[in-house]
C-alpha positions in Angstrom: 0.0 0.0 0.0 2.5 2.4 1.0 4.9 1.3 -2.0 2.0 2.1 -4.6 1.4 5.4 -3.0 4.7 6.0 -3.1 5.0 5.3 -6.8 1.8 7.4 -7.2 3.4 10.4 -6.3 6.7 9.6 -7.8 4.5 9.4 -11.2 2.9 12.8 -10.5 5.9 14.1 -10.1 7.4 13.3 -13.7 4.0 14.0 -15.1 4.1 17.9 -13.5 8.0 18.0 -14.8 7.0 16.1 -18.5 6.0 19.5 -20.4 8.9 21.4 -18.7 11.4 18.6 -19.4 9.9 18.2 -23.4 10.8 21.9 -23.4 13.8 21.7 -21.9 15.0 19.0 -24.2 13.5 20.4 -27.6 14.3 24.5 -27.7 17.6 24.1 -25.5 19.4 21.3 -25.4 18.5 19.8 -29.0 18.8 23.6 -30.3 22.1 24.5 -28.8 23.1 20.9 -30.1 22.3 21.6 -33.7 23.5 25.1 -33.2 27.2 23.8 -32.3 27.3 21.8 -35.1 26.1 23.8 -37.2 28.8 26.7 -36.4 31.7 24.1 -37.7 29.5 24.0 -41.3 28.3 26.1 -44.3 25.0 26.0 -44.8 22.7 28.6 -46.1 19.4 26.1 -46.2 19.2 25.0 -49.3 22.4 22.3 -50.5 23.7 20.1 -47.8 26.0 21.4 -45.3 29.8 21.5 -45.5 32.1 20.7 -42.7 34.4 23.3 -42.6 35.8 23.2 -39.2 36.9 26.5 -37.1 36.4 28.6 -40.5 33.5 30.7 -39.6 34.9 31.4 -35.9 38.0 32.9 -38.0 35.7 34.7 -40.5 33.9 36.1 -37.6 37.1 37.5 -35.8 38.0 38.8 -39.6 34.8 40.8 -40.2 34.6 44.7 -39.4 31.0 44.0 -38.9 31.1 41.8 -36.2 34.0 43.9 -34.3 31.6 46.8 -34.4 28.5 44.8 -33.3 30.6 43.1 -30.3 31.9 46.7 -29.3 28.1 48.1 -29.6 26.5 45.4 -27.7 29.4 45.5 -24.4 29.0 49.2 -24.3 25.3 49.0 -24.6 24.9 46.5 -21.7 27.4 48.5 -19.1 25.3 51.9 -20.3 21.9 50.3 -19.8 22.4 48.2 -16.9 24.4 50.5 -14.6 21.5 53.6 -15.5 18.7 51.1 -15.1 19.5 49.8 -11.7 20.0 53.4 -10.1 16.6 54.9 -11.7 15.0 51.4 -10.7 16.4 51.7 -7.3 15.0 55.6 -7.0 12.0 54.9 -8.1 11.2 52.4 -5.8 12.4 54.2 -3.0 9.6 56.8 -4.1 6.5 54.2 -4.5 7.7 52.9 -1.2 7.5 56.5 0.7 3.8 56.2 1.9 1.7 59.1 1.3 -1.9 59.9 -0.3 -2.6 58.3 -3.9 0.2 55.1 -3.1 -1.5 52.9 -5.4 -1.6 55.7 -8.0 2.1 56.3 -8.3 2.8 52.4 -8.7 0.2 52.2 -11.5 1.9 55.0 -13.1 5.3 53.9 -12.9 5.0 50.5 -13.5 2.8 51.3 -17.1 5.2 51.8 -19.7 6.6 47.8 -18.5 3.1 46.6 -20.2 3.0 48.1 -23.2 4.4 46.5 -26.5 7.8 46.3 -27.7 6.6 46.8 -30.9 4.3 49.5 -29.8 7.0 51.3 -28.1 9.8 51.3 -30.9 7.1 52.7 -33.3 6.3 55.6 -30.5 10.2 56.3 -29.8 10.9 56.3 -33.6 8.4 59.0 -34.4 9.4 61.0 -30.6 13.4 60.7 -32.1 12.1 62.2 -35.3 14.4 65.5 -36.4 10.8 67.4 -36.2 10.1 65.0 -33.4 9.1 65.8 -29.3 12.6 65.6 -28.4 14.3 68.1 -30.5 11.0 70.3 -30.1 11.7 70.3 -26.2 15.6 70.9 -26.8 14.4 73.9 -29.0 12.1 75.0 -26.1 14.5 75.1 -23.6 17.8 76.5 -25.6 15.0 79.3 -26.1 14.0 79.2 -21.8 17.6 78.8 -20.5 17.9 81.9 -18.4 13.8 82.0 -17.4 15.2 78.4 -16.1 18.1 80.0 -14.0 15.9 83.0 -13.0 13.1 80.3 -11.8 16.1 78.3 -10.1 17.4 81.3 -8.3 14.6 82.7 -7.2 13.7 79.2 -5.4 16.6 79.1 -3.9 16.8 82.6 -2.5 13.2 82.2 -1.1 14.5 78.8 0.6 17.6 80.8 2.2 15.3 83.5 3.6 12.4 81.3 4.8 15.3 79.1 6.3 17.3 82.1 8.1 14.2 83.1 9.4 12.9 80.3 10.4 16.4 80.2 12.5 15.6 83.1 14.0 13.1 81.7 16.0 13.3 77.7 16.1 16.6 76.0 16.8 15.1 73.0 14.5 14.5 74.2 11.5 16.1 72.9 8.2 17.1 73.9 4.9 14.5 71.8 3.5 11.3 71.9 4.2 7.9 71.4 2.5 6.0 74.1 3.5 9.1 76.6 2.7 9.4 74.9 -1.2 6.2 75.1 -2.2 6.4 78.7 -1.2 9.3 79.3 -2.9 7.5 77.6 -5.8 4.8 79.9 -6.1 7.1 82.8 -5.8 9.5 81.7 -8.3 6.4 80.6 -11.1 5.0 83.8 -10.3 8.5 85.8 -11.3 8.9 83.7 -14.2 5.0 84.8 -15.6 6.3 88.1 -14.6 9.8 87.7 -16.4 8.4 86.0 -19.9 5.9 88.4 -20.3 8.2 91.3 -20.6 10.5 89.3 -22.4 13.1 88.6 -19.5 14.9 85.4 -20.0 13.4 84.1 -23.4 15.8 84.4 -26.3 15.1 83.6 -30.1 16.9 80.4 -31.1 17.4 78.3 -34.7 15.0 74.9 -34.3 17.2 72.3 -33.0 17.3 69.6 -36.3 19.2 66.4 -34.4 19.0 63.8 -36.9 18.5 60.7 -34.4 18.3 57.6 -36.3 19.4 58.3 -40.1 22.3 58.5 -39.4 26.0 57.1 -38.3 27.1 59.9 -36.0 28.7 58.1 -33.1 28.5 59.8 -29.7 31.1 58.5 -27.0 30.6 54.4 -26.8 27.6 54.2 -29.3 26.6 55.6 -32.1 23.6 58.1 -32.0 21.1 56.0 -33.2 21.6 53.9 -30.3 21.8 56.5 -27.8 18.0 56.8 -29.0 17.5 52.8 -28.6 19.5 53.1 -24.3 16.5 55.8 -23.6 13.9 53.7 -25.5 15.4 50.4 -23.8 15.6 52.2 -20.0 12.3 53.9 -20.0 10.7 50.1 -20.8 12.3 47.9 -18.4 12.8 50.1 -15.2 9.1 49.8 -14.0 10.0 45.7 -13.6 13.3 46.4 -11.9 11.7 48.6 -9.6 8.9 46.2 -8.5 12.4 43.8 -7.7 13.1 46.5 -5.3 9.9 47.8 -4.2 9.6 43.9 -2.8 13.3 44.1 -1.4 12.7 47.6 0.4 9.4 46.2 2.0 10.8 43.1 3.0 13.3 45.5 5.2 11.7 45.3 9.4 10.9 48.4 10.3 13.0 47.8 13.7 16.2 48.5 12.0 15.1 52.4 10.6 13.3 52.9 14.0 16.2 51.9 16.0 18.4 54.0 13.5 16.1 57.3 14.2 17.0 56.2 18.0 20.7 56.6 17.3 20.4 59.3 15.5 21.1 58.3 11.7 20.2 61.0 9.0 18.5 59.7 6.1 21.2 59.6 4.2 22.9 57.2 6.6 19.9 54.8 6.5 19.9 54.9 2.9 23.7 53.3 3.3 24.4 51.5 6.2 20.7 49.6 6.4 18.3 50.0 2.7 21.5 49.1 0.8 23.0 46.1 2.4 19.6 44.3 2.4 18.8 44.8 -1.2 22.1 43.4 -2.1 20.8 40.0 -3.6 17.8 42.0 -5.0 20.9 44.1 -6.7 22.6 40.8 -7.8 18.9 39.8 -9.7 18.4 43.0 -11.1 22.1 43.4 -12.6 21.7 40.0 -13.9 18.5 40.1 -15.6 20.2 43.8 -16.7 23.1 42.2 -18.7 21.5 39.5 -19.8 18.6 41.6 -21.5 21.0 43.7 -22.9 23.1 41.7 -24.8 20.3 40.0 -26.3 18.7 42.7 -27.3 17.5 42.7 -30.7 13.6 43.4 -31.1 14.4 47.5 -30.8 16.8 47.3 -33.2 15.4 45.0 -35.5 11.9 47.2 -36.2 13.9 50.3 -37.1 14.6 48.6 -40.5 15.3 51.0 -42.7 15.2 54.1 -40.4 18.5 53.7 -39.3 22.0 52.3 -41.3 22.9 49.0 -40.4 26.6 50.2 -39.2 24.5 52.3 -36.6 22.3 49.9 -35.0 24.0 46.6 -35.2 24.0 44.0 -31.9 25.5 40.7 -31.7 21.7 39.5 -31.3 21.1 41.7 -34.7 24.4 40.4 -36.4 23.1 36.6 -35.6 19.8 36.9 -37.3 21.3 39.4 -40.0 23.6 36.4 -41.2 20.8 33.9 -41.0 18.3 35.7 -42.9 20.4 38.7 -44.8 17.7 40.8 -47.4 18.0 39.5 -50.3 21.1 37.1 -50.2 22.0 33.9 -49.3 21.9 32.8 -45.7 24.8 32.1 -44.0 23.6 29.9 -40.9 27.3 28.2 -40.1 28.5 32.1 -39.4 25.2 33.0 -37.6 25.5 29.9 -35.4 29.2 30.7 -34.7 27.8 34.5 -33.3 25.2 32.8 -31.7 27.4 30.6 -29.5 29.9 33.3 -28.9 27.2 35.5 -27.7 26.4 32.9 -25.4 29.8 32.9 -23.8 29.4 36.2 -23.8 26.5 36.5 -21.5 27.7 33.9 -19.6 31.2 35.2 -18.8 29.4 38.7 -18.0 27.0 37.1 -15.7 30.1 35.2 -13.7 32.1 38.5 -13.8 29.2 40.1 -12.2 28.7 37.2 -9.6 32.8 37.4 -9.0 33.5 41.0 -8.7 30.7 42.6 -8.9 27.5 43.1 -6.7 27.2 40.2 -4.0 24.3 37.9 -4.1 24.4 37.6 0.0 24.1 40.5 2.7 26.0 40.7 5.7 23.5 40.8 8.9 
């Protein structure tokens, strides 16, 4: 009796693990298998393969192509993941502050993770546009620069008086405080109506005519093309990253802030001696998921087509598929297997990196 039951649930088991092992078997294992051997052939799908041995490895290290798109995609992940994890990271420090409208704020930060890749690119292609938002908004401010400073200024010098004051009278008073900036935001928007209405601060400027995506500009790193893909690719993935953290930060006992207050801490020294050591191992998920996404990124890239040169927006994930299916020639699978595997190794020697040197998975209690 107890043997049978025992089998039972050894045969439930396999029967809950079936699908996942099929899977397993099929897309990974059998795919990487055919993959390896096919980066020792030529093939291009239509005549039997050719063995040709470490050929397409040496063509690969041989072609000014695949230099650039191994340079692009290394740059791209460092810029991407170290930007996303400290916006991630702020954000979620703000949806975790608890004021009115909580549940509001999370909504809205979190939206732009549910939206379509596809829907997105189309949306970021026509905002990078040379008549597009973006340069519209650089326009608008090269025109506003000094009605900027004055608004700055005058919020500043209404924070110094309302602080000296304040001092006057009450030892506790800080710099900050949120009664004394939104006072010195009403002063300062009322000097800036003041200011552009007689012309104070507002300067006539050329329309600023960046050319985002046709073109192969290179800025730093990257090219400019995809400087446009790092904000497309930041402003998409932060809203998951931060729910990582949001989740770490709550997990955090109160006890530790509240005996911190106690002893004194500042903010500041809560932020780094108790919120940051605890979210190290959400830290070590989120700069892993980061590097990993971001070497494989392709999608972006892929549905700018013909709005961008190829030399401007090429990734190792885009230089894989651009060998196996190039427009209008023959396909080269042996070399797109080769830059397959060796963005593989890629990933995987970041990821160890990362777990070596970089941000621990553990926390010290």
């Amino acid at each position: 009796m107890n043997l049978s039951m025992h089998n039972r649930e050894r045969l439930a088991g396999w029967l809950f693990v079936t699908p996942f092992c099929v899977s397993l078997f099929v897309f990974f294992l059998y795919a990487l298998g055919r993959t390896l051997i096919f980066s020792f052939q030529s093939y291009d799908l239509f005549n039997d393969p050719v063995w040709v041995g470490l050929r397409n490895y040496l063509s690969l290290l041989t072609d000014p192509l695949f230099t650039l798109a191994f340079r692009h995609s290394m740059a791209f992940a460092i810029i991407v993941t170290a930007l996303q994890t400290v916006l991630a990271l702020l954000l979620a420090l703000a949806a975790n502050r608890k004021v009115r409208g909580q549940s509001v704020f999370r909504t809205i930060f979190y939206f732009p993770s549910i939206l379509s890749s596809a829907a997105m690119t189309l949306i970021f292609i026509w905002v990078f546009q040379r008549r597009g938002i973006i340069n519209q908004g650089l326009t608008w401010l090269s025109a506003h620069v000094g009605l900027l400073l004055i608004f700055c200024a005058v919020v500043a010098l209404v924070m110094l008086v309302l602080f000296l004051n304040g001092r006057r009278r009450y030892d506790w008073v800080r710099w900050y405080d949120p009664f004394h900036f939104a006072c010195a935001l009403a002063i300062a928007l009322v000097v800036a109506v003041i200011c552009a209405g007689y012309g104070i601060g507002v300067r006539s400027v050329e329309a600023v005519s960046i050319t985002w995506m046709n073109t192969r500009q290179v800025w730093g790193p990257l090219p400019r093309t995809l400087w446009a893909i790092v904000v497309m690719n930041i402003f998409t993935t932060i809203p998951t990253l931060m729910l990582l953290y949001l989740a770490g930060l709550q997990s955090i006992p109160d006890s530790l802030y509240e005996a911190a207050k106690l002893e004194g801490a500042s903010p500041w020294q809560r932020l780094r001696f108790i919120t940051w050591p605890r979210l190290m191992p959400v830290t070590f998920t989120v700069v892993t998921l980061g590097i990993i996404g971001t070497l494989q990124m392709f999608d972006q890239v892929a549905l700018l087509g013909d709005a961008a040169p190829l030399q401007s927006r090429i990734t190792l994930a885009f230089y894989t598929y651009y060998n196996a299916f190039p427009p209008g020639g023959t396909p080269r699978i042996g070399m797109a297997s080769a830059a397959a595997l060796i963005l593989a190794l890629v990933t995987l020697v970041m990821v160890l990196l990362q777990r070596w040197v970089g941000v621990s998975e553990t926390t010290n209690d």
